[in-house]
Every structure is written in structure tokens, then in C-alpha cells.
VOFILUM-581068 format. One record per residue (C-alpha): residue in three letters; chain; x, y, z. Coordinates in steps of 0.5 Angstrom, whole numbers, plus 500, padded with zeros to 3 digits. Layout:
BEGIN
(pt "ala" "A" (X Y Z));
...
***
This chain:
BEGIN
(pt "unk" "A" (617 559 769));
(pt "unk" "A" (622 560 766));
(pt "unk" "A" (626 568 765));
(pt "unk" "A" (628 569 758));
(pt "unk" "A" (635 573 758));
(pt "unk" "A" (635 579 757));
(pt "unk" "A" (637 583 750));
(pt "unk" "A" (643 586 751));
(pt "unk" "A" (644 593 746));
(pt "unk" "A" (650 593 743));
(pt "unk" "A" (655 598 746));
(pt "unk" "A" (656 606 747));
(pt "unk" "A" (663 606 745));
(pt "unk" "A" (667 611 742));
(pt "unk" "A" (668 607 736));
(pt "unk" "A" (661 605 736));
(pt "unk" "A" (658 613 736));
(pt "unk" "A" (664 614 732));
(pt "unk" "A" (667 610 728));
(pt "unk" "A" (673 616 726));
(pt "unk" "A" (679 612 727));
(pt "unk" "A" (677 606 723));
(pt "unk" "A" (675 611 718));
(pt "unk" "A" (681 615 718));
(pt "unk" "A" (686 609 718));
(pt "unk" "A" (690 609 712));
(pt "unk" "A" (694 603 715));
(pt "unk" "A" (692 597 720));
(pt "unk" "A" (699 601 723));
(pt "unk" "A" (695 607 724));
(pt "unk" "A" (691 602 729));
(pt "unk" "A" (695 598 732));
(pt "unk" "A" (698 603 737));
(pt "unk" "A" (691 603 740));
(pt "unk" "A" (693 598 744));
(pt "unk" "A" (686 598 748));
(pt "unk" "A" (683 595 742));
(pt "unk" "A" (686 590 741));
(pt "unk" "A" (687 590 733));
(pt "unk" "A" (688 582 731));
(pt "unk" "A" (687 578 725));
(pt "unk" "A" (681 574 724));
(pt "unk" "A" (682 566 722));
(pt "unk" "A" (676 560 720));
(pt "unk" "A" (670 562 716));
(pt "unk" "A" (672 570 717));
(pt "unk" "A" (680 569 715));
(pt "unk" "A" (681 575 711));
(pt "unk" "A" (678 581 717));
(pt "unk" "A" (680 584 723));
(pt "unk" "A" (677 585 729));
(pt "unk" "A" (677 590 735));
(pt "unk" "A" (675 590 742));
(pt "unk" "A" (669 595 743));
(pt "unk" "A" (667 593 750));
(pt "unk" "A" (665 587 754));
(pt "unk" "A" (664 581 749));
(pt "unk" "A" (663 587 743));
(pt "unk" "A" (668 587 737));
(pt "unk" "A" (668 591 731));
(pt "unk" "A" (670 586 725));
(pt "unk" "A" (671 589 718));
(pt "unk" "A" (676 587 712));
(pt "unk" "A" (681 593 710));
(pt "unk" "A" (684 594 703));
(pt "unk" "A" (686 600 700));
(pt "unk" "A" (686 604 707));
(pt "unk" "A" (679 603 707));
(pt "unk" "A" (674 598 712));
(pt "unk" "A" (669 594 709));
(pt "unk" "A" (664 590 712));
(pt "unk" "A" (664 593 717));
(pt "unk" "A" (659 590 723));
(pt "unk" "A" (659 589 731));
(pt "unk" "A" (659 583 733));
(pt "unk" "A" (658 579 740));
(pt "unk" "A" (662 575 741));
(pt "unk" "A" (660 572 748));
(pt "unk" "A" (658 566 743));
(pt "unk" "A" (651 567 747));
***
């Protein structure tokens, strides 16, 4: 028989308990000094978002207008 995976919860990471620089951020410059992140703008289906590292496979993805996230959700991006 065959295991099932198992379930990964998505990470405990600062931006994840916390998200305060994402939401003290007035500009994508307020982030991008965060080099650990890995602020990058997003292509294909999601053009028009942005993405950060969090941990392992976990990204933070939002669009930002008018120095404010929106849509803002943590995805897994291990294609899995």
C-alpha cells in the first residue's frame, strides 16, 4: 500500500505571524532592500503581482496599488 504525502502547514515565518513590513510598506522600494525576500514581479496568469520568499517552497503573492497589498495569500510554490 501505498503512504499518502504528508500535509506540510504553511510556514512559521515572520511575514506569515506578522505580516508588519508588507503592511508598513508605502513602496515596493520599502521592500526591496529586504533582499532575503526576494521581492520579484510575477508573469503568465498572475501579471500584475508580486511575490516574496517566506520559506522552503512558500511565497507571499499580492498585488500592490497605492502603497497597500491586496490579494494577498501564501502559496506553495513546489508545484506539488
Amino acid at each position: 500500500m501505498k503512504s499518502q504525502p504528508e500535509l506540510q502547514a504553511p510556514p512559521t515565518f515572520p511575514f506569515a505571524r506578522n505580516p508588519s513590513a508588507l503592511n508598513a510598506a508605502k513602496t515596493l522600494r520599502d521592500l526591496s532592500p529586504l533582499k532575503s525576500v526576494g521581492l520579484h514581479k510575477l508573469k503568465g496568469d498572475r501579471n500584475g503581482q508580486w511575490a516574496m520568499a517566506v520559506n522552503g517552497p512558500w511565497r507571499i503573492c499580492f498585488e500592490f496599488r497605492r502603497g497597500d497589498a491586496y490579494n494577498v495569500e501564501i502559496v506553495d510554490y513546489s508545484g506539488g
